[in-house]
N, C-alpha and C positions, 0 to 999 in steps of 0.2 A: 667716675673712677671708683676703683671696690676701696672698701674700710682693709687698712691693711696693720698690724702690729707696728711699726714703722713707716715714720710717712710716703708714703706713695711712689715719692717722685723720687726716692734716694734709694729703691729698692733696685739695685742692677740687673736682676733677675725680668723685670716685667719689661715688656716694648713699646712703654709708655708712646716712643719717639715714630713709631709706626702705626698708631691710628689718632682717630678724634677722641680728644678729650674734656672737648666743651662746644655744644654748638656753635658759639660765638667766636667767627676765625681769630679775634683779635686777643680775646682770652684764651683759645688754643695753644696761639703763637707766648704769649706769655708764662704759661706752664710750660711750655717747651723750654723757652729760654730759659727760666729759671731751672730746670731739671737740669739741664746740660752744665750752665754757669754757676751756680749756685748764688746768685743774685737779678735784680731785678729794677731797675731805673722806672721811676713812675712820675715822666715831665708834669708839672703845675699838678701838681698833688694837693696841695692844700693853698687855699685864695693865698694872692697877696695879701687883701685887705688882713685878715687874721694874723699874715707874718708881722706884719708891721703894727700892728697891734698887741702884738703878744711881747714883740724888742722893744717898744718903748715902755710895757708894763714890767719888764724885769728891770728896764734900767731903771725905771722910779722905785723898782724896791731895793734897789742897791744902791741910792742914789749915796753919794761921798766916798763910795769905795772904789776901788781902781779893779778891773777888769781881772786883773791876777785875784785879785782878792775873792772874785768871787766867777771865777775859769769855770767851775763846774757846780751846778745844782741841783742835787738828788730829791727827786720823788718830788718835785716845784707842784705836780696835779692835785698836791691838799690843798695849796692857796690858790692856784692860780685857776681859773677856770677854761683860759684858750690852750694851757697846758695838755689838761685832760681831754677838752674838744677834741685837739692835733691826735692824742695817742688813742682813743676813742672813733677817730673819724668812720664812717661808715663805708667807705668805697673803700678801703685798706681792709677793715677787720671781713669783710666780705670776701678780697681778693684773698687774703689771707688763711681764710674757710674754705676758700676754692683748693687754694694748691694744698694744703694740709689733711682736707675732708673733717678735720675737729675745729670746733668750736675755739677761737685765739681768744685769749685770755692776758690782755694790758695790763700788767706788775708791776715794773719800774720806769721811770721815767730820769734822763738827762738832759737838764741844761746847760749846755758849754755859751761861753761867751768868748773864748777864745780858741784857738787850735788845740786839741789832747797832745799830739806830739806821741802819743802813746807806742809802746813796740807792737809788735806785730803777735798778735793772739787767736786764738779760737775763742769764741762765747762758752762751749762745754767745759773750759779750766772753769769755769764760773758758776755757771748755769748749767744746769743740767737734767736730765726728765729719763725715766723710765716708764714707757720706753725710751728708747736712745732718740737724740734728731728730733722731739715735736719742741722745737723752741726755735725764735728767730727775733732777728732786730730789724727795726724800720727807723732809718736815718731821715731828717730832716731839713734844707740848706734853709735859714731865717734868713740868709743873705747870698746875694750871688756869690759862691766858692773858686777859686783858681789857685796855681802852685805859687800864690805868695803867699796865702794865711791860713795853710798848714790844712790841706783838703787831705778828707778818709783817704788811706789807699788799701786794695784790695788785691787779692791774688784768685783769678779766675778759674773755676773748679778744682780749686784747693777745697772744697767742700766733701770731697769722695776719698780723702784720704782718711787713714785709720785716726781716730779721737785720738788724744795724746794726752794721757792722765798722769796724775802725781807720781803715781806706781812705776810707771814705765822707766821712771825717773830715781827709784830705791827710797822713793819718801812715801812714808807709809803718813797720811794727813790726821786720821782717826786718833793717833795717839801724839803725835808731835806739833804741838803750837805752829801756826804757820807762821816765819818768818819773810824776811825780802829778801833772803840770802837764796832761802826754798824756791822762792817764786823767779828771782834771777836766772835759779837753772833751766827754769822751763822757759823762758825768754829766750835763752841761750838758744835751747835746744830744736823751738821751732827756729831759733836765727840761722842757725845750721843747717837743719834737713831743708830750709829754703832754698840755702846755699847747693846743697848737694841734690839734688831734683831739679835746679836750675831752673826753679820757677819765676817767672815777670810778673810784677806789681803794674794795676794800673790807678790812675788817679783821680778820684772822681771830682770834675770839674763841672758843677750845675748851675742851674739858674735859683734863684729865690724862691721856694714854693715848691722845686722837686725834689721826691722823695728816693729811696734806695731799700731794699727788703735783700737783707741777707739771711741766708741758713745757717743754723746753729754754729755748723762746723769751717764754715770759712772763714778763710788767714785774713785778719784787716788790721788795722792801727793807723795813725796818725802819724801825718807826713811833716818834718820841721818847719816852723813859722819862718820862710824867709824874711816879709815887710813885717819888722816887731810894731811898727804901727797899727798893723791891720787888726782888724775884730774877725772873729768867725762863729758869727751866731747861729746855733744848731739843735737839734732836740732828738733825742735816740729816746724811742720807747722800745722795753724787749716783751717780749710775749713768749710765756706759755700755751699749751693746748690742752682742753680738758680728758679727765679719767689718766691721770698721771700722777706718775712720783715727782715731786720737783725736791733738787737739793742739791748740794754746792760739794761738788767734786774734788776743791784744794783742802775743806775739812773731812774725806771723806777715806774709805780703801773698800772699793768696788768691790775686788773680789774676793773679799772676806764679809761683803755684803753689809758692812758699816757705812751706811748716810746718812751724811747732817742734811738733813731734810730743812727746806724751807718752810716757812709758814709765811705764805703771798696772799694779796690781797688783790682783789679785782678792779681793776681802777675803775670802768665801766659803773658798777654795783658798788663801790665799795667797802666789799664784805670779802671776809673769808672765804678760803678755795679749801676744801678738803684734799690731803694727798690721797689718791687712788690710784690702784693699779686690777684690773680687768674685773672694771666697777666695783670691786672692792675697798674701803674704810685701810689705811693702810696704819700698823702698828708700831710698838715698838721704836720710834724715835730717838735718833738721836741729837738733842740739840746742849743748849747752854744748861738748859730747867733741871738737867739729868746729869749734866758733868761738873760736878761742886766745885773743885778744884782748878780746873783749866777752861772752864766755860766762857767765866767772865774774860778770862786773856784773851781766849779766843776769838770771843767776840770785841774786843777792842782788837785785835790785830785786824781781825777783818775790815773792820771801821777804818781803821788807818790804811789797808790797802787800797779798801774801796776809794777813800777820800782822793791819793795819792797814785792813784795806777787809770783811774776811770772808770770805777767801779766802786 
């Protein structure tokens, strides 16, 4: 597949779907599907032995706290080392290389112990890369998933529709604190156009050990806990690609060219990722370091989102 400005497979323009694009029929079929779907089911992805290794080492580090209490755990791959294995694995960061043609770059990591419950989102509110589209998440079931303890659900080539940024919305993020008032509209807003496009969710119901590779831009969230008994042990790492701008689109306003640019770290290495864009050092940032006054709010709202939305 040619190096293309945007990844590859999201380019509508090329006929990806009309030749070979990898010797091996099986990872053919795989780019395919993921090109058409915008995601990607990968049964027995990661051993048992390692799931069940990895659920009893969170539960002895949470040992006396109740499952709520500790629902979601950001970036667990400083302590944990089967954390970073799983987001690290080498048959992902490879498949991952494949469909992308750049180099994936493991950032952040979550651990759920329970269902998110979450509304239904893009990753670009969040995450975001310029170019557009080199980002994605790789879901992980620590336990068999089904519709009683609140399994992903996804909406299938919801991936090829237009990003839906702050802006679209009259919220200009670069100058106004994010609030949850802010971010309710854009919940709204894809709960709507879901409505009105008459799009069907489907519900990912797996075995222990299989994984799930979405693109940046496809609709997913968290389906309600029907059995409040049940656990749903899971591990979302997201990935960047490298010679990229990475930066977060709800502090940002695209087209006045203001980005709160990330500063990510390689899980893999790590270290530091420099922002680039067409191999270029990228300048000019906008983060906390440079906005005296609303930096720090900002960054605690963020904190509160992330903590409180899944993210």
């Amino acid at each position: 597949m040619p190096f293309t400005a945007i990844p590859f497979l999201e380019n509508a323009g090329l006929k990806w779907d009309q030749e070979e694009l990898n010797p091996d029929p099986q990872v053919d079929a795989q780019i395919k599907f993921f090109a058409k779907e915008g995601y990607l089911v990968l049964p027995k992805a990661i051993p048992e032995t390692d799931v069940d290794s990895l659920v009893a080492t969170l539960k002895a580090q949470h040992e006396g706290k109740t499952y709520e209490q500790w629902r979601r755990v950001q970036d667990a791959w400083r302590e944990i080392t089967l954390v970073k294995q799983i987001a690290c694995d080498r048959k992902i960061l490879t498949l991952l290389e494949i469909l992308y043609q750049r180099k994936p770059i493991p950032f952040q990591t979550l651990n759920f112990s329970l269902g998110s419950e979450q509304k239904i989102h893009s990753d670009c509110i969040h995450f975001s890369a310029k170019p557009e589209r080199y980002m994605c998440g790789v879901w992980v079931a620590l336990e068999d998933i089904d519709e009683n303890n609140g399994p992903l659900i996804y909406y299938p080539e919801s991936h090829t529709l237009p990003i839906v940024t702050m802006e679209d919305l009259g919220i200009d993020g670069s100058k106004t604190p994010l609030n949850y008032e802010a971010y309710r509209l854009y919940e709204n807003y894809i709960e709507d156009m879901l409505v009105g496009l008459k799009l069907k969710p489907l519900s990912l119901d797996i075995k222990k050990g299989d994984a799930l590779i979405w693109s940046a831009n496809l609709l997913h969230g968290g389906a309600p806990i029907r059995d409040k008994t049940k656990t749903r042990f899971s591990q979302v790492t997201h990935y960047y690609f490298d010679n990229c701008l990475y930066y977060t689109p709800l502090f940002s306003n695209t087209f006045q060219g203001k980005l709160f640019y990330r500063q990510i770290v390689d899980i893999e290495t790590g270290t530091p990722v420099a922002n680039k864009y067409l191999n270029q050092n990228s300048g000019n940032f906008i983060t906390n370091s440079n906005l005296p006054r609303r930096g720090l709010h900002l960054l605690r709202n963020w904190l509160k989102l992330e903590r409180d939305s899944g993210y």
